[in-house]
N, C-alpha and C positions, 0 to 999 in steps of 0.2 A: 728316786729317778722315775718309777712308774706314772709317781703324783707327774711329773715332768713332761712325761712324755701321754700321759690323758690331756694336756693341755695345747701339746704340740696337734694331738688329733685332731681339738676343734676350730684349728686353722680349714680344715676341710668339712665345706658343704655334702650333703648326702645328695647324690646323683648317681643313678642304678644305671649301671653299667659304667662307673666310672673311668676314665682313661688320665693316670699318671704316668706321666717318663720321671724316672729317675738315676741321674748322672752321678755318679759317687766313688770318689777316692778315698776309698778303704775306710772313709770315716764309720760308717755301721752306725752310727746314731738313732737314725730312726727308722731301721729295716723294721723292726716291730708293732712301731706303732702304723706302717703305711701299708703293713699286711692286712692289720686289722684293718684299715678305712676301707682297702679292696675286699677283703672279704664280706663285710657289712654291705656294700655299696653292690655286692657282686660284679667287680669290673678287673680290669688287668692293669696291672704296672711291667713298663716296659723297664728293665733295668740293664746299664750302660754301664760298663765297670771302666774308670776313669783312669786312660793313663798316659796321655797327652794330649793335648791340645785338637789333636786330629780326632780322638777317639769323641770330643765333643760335637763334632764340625755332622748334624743332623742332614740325613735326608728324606725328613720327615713332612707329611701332605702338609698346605696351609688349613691352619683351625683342627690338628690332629688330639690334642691332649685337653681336659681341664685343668691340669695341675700338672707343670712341671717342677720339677726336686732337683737342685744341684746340689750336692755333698759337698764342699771345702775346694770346689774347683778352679774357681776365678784366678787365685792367688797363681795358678801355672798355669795360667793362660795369658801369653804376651797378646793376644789379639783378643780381651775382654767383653769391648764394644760389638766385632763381627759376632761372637758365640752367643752375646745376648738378641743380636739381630733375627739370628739363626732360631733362637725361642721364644722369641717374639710370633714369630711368623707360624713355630708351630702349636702357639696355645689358642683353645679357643676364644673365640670374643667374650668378654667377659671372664677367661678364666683366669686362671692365678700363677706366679712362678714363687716360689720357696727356695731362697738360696740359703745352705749353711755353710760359714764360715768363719774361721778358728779368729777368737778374737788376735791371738797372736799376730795374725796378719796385719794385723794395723789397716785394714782398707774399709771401713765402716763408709767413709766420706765419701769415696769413688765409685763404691755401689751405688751407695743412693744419688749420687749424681747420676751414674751412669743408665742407673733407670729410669728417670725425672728426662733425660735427653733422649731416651730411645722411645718415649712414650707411655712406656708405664705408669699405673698415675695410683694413687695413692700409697706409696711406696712410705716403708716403714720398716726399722728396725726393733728387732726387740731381743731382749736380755733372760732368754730361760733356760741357757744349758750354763752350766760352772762357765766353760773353757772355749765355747762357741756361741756368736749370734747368728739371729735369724732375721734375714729379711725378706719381707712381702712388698708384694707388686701386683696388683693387675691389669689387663689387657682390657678396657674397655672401645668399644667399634665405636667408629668416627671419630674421636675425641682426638684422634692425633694422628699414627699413620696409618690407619686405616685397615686394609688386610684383616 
């Protein structure tokens, strides 16, 4: 799992003072390894402890995070689309969203549509925990909706 989660870390550029949000339903996945990226980086992670739908619904500045983290939360969220609008809005240009979710959920396909439609562009799944995927997306400026 360490080997695992050294791996999950180099999803994350080094930027001092880094600013991650992370939204997480009790999954604890990868509380460890995004301490380290904050500590390394010397920045702060804002963490959201996930337990409806409202508790994801941000009111957060535009361009506030380089990296947002969502822990396993999509799957209970009936308004999917608004939440990812919502962190859309709050990552910076250029930065990145990390969603993890239980492959059990079956929704591999409606993420990455989902982010492919909201403007996220390079969007990518990938297979490194046993019992959860990871998808990546980033915000690049102008290329879609701007903000």
């Amino acid at each position: 799992m360490e080997q695992k989660l050294s791996l999950f870390k180099e999803l994350f550029a080094d930027y001092i003072n880094i600013a991650i949000l992370h939204i997480d339903n009790s999954l604890g996945l990868v509380d460890s390894a995004l301490e380290q990226v904050r500590k390394k980086n010397e920045g702060n992670i804002k963490y959201i402890p996930f337990e409806d739908e409202s508790s994801a619904k941000l009111r957060a500045t535009a361009r506030e995070y380089e990296y947002i983290v969502l822990g396993n939360i999509l799957s209970y969220c009936p308004n999917k689309k608004e939440i990812l609008k919502l962190m859309y809005k709050a990552i910076e240009n250029s930065g990145n969203i990390i969603i993890l979710e239980k492959i059990e959920n079956n929704n591999r396909y409606e993420i990455l549509d989902l982010l492919e439609e909201l403007g996220f562009q390079a969007g990518n799944c990938i297979e490194l925990f046993d019992d959860t995927y990871i998808f990546t997306a980033k915000k690049m400026h102008h290329w879609d909706n701007g903000l």
